[in-house]
Residue frames as a rotation matrix with the C-alpha (Angstrom) as fourth column:
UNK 1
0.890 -0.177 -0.421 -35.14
-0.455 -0.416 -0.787 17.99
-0.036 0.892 -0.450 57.13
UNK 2
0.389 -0.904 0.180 -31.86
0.157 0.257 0.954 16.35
-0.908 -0.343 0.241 55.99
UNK 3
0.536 -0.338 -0.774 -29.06
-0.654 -0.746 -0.126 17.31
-0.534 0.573 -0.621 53.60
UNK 4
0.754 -0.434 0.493 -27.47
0.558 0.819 -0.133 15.37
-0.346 0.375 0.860 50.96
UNK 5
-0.216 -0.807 0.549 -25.15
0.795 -0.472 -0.382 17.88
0.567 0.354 0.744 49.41
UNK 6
0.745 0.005 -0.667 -23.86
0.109 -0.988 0.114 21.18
-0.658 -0.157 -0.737 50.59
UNK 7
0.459 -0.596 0.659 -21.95
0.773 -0.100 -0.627 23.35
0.439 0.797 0.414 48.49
UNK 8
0.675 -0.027 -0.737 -19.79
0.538 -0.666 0.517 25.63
-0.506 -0.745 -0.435 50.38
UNK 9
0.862 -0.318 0.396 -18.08
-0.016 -0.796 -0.605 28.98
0.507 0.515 -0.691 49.06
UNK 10
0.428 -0.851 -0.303 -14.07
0.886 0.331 0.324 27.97
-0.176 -0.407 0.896 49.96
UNK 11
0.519 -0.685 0.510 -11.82
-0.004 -0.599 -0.800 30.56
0.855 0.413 -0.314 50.36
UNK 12
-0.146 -0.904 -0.402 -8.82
0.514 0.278 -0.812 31.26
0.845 -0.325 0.424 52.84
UNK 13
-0.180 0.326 0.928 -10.37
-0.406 -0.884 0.231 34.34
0.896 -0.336 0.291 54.82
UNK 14
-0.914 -0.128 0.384 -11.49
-0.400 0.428 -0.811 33.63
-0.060 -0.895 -0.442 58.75
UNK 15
-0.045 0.974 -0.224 -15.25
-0.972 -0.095 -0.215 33.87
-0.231 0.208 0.951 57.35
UNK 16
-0.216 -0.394 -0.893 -13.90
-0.571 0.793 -0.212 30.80
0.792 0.464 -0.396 55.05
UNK 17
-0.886 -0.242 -0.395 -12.60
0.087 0.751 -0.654 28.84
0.455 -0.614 -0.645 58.13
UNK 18
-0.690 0.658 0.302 -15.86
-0.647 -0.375 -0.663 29.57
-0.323 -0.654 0.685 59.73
UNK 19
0.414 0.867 -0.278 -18.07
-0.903 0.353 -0.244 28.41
-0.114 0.353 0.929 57.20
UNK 20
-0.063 -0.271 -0.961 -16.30
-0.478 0.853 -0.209 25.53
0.876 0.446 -0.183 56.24
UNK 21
-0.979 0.139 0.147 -16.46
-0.040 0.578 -0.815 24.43
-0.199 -0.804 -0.561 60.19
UNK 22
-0.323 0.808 0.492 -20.02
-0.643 0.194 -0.741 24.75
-0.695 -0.556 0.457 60.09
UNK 23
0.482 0.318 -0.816 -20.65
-0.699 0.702 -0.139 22.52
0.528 0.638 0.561 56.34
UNK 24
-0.444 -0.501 -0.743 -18.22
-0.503 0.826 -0.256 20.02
0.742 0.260 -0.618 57.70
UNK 25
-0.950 0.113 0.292 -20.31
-0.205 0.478 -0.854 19.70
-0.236 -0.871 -0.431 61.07
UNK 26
-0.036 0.996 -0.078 -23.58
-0.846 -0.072 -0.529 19.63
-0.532 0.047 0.845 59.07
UNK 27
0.205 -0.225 -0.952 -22.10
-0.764 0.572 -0.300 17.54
0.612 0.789 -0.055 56.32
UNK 28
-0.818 -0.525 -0.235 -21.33
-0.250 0.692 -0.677 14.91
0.518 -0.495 -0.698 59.39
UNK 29
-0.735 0.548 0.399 -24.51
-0.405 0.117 -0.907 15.23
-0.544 -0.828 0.136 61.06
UNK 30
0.245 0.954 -0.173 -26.56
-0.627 0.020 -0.779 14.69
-0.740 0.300 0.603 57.90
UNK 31
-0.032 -0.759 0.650 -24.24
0.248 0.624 0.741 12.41
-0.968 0.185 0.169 56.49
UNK 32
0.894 0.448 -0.018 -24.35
0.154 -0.345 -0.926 14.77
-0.421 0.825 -0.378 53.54
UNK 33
0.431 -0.510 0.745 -21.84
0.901 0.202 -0.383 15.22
0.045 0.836 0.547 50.66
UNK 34
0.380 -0.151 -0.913 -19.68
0.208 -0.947 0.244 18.39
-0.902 -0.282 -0.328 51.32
UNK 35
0.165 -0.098 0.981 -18.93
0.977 -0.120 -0.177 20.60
0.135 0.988 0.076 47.80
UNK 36
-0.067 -0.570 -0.819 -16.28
0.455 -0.748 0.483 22.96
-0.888 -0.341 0.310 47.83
UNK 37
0.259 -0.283 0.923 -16.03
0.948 -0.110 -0.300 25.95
0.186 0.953 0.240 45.22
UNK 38
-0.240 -0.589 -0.771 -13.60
0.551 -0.737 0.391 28.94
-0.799 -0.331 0.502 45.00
UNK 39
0.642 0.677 0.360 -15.06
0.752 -0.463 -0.470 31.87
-0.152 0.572 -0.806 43.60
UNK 40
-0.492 -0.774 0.399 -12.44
0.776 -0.597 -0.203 34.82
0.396 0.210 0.894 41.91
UNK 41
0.153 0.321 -0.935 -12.91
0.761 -0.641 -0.095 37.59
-0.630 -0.697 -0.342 43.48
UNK 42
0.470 -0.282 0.836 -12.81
0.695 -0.465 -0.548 40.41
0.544 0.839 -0.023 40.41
UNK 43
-0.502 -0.862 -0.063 -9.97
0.780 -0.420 -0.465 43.31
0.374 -0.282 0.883 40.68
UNK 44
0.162 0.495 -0.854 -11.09
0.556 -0.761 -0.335 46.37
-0.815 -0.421 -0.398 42.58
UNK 45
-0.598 -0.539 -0.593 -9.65
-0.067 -0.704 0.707 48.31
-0.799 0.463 0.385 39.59
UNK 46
-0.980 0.187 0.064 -11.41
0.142 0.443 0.885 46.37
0.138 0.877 -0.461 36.98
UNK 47
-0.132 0.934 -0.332 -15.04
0.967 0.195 0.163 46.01
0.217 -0.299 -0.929 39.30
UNK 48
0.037 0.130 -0.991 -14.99
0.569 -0.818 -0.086 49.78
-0.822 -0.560 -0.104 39.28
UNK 49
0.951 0.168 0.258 -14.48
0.306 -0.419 -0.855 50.67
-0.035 0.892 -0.450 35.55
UNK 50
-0.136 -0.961 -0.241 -11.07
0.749 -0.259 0.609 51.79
-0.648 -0.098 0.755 34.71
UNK 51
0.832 0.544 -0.110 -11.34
0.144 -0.404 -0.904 54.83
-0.536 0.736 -0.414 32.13
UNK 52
0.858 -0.395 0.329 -9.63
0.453 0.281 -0.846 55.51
0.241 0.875 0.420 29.19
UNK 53
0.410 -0.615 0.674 -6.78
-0.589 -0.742 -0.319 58.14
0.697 -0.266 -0.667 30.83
UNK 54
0.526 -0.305 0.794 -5.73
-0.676 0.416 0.608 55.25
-0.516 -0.857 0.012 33.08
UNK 55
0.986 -0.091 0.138 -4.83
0.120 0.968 -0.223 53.01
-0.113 0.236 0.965 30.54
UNK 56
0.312 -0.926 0.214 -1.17
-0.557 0.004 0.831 52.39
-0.770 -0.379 -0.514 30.15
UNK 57
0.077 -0.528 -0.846 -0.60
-0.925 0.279 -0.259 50.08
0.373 0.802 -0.467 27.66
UNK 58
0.630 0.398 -0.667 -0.69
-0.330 0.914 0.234 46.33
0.703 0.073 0.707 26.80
UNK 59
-0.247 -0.722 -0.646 2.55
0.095 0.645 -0.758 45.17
0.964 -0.249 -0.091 28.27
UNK 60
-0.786 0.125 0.605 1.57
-0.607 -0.343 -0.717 47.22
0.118 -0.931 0.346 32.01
UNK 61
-0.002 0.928 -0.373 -2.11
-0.975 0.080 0.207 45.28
0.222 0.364 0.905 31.41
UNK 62
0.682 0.255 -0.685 -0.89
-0.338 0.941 0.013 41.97
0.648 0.223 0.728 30.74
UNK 63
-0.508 -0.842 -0.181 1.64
-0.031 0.228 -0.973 42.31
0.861 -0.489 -0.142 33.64
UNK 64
-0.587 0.570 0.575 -1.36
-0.809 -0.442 -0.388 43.43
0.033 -0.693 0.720 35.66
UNK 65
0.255 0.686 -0.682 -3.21
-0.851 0.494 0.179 40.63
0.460 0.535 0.709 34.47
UNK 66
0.040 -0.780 -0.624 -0.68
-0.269 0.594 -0.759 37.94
0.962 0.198 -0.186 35.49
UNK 67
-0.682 -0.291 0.671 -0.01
-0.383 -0.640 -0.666 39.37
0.624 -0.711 0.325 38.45
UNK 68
-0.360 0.730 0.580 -3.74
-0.930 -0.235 -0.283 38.60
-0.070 -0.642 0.764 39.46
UNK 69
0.250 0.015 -0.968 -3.55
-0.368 0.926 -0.081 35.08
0.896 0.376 0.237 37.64
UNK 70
-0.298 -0.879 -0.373 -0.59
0.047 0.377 -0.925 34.38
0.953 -0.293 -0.071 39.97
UNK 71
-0.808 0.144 0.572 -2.31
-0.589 -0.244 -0.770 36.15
0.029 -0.959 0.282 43.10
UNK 72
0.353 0.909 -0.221 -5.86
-0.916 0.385 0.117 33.83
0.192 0.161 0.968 42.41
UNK 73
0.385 0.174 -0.906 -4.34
-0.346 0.938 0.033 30.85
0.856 0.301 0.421 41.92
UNK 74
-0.486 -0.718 -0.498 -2.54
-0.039 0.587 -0.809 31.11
0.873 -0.374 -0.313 45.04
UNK 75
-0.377 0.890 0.257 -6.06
-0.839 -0.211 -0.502 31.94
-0.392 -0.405 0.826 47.28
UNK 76
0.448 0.507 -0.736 -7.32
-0.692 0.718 0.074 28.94
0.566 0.476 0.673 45.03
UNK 77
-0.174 -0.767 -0.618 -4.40
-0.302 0.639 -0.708 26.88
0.937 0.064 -0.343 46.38
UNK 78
-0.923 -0.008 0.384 -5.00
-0.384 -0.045 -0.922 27.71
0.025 -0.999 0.038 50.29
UNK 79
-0.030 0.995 0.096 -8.58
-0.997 -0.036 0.069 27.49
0.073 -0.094 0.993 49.98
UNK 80
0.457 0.201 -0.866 -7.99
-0.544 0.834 -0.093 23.76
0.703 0.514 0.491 48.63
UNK 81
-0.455 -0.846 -0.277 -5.88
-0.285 0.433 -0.855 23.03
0.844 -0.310 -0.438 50.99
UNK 82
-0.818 0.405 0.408 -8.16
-0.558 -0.390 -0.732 24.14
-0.137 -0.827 0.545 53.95
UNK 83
-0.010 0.974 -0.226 -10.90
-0.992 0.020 0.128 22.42
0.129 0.225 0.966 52.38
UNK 84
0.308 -0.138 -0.941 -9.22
-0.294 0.927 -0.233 19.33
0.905 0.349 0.245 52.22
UNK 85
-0.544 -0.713 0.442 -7.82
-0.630 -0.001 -0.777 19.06
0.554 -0.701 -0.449 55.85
């Protein structure tokens, strides 16, 4: 059997650094094409349902919101980095 592409699930975690050791030694042995993507991870708040007595109001929301922009993109950042070493 041999591999032209993998596609490997990047992220910063130790699991991450794991998997990415094993695509990059497969992706050498099978001279295959390595293919990183970083997958958001949804909020525990949100992936649980907020209900309607929790809400707070836009401005608390869209600070919350941000917040998780800001906290993704920097897990996006490491990942890329790690992927790229």
């Amino acid at each position: 059997m041999s591999y032209k592409d993998i596609l490997l699930q990047a992220d910063p975690t130790e699991d991450g650094k794991s998997r990415l050791a094993v695509a990059v030694a497969l992706a050498k042995q099978f001279e295959a094409h390595l293919i990183g993507i970083f997958l958001r991870r949804p909020p525990r708040a949100l992936a649980l349902g907020m209900e309607e007595s929790m809400f707070v109001g836009p401005a608390q929301v869209e600070g919350f919101v941000e917040r998780l922009e800001h906290a993704w993109q920097a897990e996006a950042d490491e990942a890329e980095t790690l992927f790229r070493a």
